[in-house]
C-alpha positions as CSV (number, residue, x, y, z in Angstrom):
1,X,18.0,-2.3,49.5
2,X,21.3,0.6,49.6
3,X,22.5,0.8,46.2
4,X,25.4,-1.3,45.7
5,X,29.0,0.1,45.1
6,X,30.3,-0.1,41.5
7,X,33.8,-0.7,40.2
8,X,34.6,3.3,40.0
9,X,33.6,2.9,43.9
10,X,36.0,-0.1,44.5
11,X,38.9,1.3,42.2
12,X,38.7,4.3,44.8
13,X,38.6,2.6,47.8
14,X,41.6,-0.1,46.7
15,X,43.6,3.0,45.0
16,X,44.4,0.2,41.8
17,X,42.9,-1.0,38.6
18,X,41.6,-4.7,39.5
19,X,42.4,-7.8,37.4
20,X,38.8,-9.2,35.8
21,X,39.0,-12.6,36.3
22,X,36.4,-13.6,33.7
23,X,36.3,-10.8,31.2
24,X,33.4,-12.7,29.7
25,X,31.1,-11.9,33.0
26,X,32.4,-9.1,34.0
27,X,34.1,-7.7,37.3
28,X,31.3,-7.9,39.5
29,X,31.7,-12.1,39.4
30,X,35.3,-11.8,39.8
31,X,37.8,-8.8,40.4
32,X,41.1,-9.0,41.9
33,X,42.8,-5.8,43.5
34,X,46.5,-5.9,44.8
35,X,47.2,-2.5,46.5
36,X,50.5,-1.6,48.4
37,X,50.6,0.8,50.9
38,X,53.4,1.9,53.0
39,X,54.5,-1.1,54.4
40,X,50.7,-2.6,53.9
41,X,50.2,-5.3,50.9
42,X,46.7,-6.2,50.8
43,X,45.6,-8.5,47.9
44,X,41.5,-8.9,47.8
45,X,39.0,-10.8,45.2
46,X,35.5,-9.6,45.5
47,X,32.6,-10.7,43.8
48,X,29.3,-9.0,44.8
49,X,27.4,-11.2,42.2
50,X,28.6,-14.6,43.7
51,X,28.4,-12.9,47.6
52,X,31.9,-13.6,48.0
53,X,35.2,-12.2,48.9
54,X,38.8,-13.0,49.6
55,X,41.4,-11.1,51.5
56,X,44.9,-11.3,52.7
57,X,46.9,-8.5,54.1
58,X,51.1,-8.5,55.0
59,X,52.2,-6.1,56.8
60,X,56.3,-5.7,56.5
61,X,56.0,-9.1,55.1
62,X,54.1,-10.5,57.6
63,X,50.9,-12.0,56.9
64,X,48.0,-10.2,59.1
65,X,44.8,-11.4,57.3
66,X,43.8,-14.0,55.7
67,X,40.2,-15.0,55.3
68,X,37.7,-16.2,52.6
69,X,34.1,-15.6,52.9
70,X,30.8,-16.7,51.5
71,X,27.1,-15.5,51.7
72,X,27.3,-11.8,51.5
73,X,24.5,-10.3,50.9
74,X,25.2,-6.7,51.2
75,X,28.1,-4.2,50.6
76,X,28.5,-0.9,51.5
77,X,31.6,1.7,51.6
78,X,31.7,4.3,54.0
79,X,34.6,6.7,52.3
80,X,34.7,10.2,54.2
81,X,38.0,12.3,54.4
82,X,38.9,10.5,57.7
83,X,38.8,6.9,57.1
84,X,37.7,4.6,53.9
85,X,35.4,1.1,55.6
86,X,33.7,-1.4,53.2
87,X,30.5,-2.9,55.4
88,X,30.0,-6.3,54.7
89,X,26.3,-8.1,55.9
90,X,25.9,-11.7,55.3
91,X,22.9,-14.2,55.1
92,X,23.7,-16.4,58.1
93,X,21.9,-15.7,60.9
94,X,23.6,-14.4,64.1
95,X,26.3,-12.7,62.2
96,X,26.3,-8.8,62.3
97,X,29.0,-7.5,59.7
98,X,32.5,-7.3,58.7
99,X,33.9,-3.9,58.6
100,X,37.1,-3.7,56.3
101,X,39.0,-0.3,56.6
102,X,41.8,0.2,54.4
103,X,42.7,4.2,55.7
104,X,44.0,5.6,57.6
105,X,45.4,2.7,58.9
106,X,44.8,-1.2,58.2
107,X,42.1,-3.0,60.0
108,X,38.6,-5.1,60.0
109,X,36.2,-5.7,62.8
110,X,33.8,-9.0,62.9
111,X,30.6,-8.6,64.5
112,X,28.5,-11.3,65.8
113,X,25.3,-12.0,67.8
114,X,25.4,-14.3,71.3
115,X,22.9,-16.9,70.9
């Protein structure tokens, strides 16, 4: 298995400190990162430890995103001086990934299998 990203990874990626939701675990079972950019507002909770992960984006004030996922098994972030993606890989079968990219611009793909 990839080594997993750490906090100094997602702190990067978000471009914010993160509220720890539990101090008394620790972030990696709860942190919450609200990031505004431009006219972007993107508010996520990850929580590698637990496989889970919210995430709601506005855009102008518009809500764009909103979803809430469970079963993750593995998280990646692909950060290179042209764009910033966080790969998501869950445990149910026939589902690929969720890419989250947060630059240059705002957007996430979800990938599944036809059974």
């Amino acid at each position: 298995m990839a080594d997993q990203p750490e906090l100094d990874d997602y702190l990067a990626f978000f471009e914010t400190e993160p509220e720890i939701l539990i101090p008394e675990v620790g972030w990696y079972y709860g942190a919450k990162f609200v990031s505004t950019r431009d006219d972007d507002r993107i508010v996520a909770v990850i929580a590698p430890g637990d496989g889970e992960i919210s995430f709601k984006w506005w855009q102008n004030r518009t809500l764009r995103a909103d979803f809430n996922l469970k079963g993750v098994v593995d998280w990646s972030l692909d950060c290179t001086s042209q764009r910033e993606v966080l790969f998501l890989k869950f445990h149910q079968p026939g589902i690929g990934f969720l890419s989250l990219q947060l630059k240059p611009t705002v957007c996430f793909a979800w990938v599944t299998e036809w059974a």
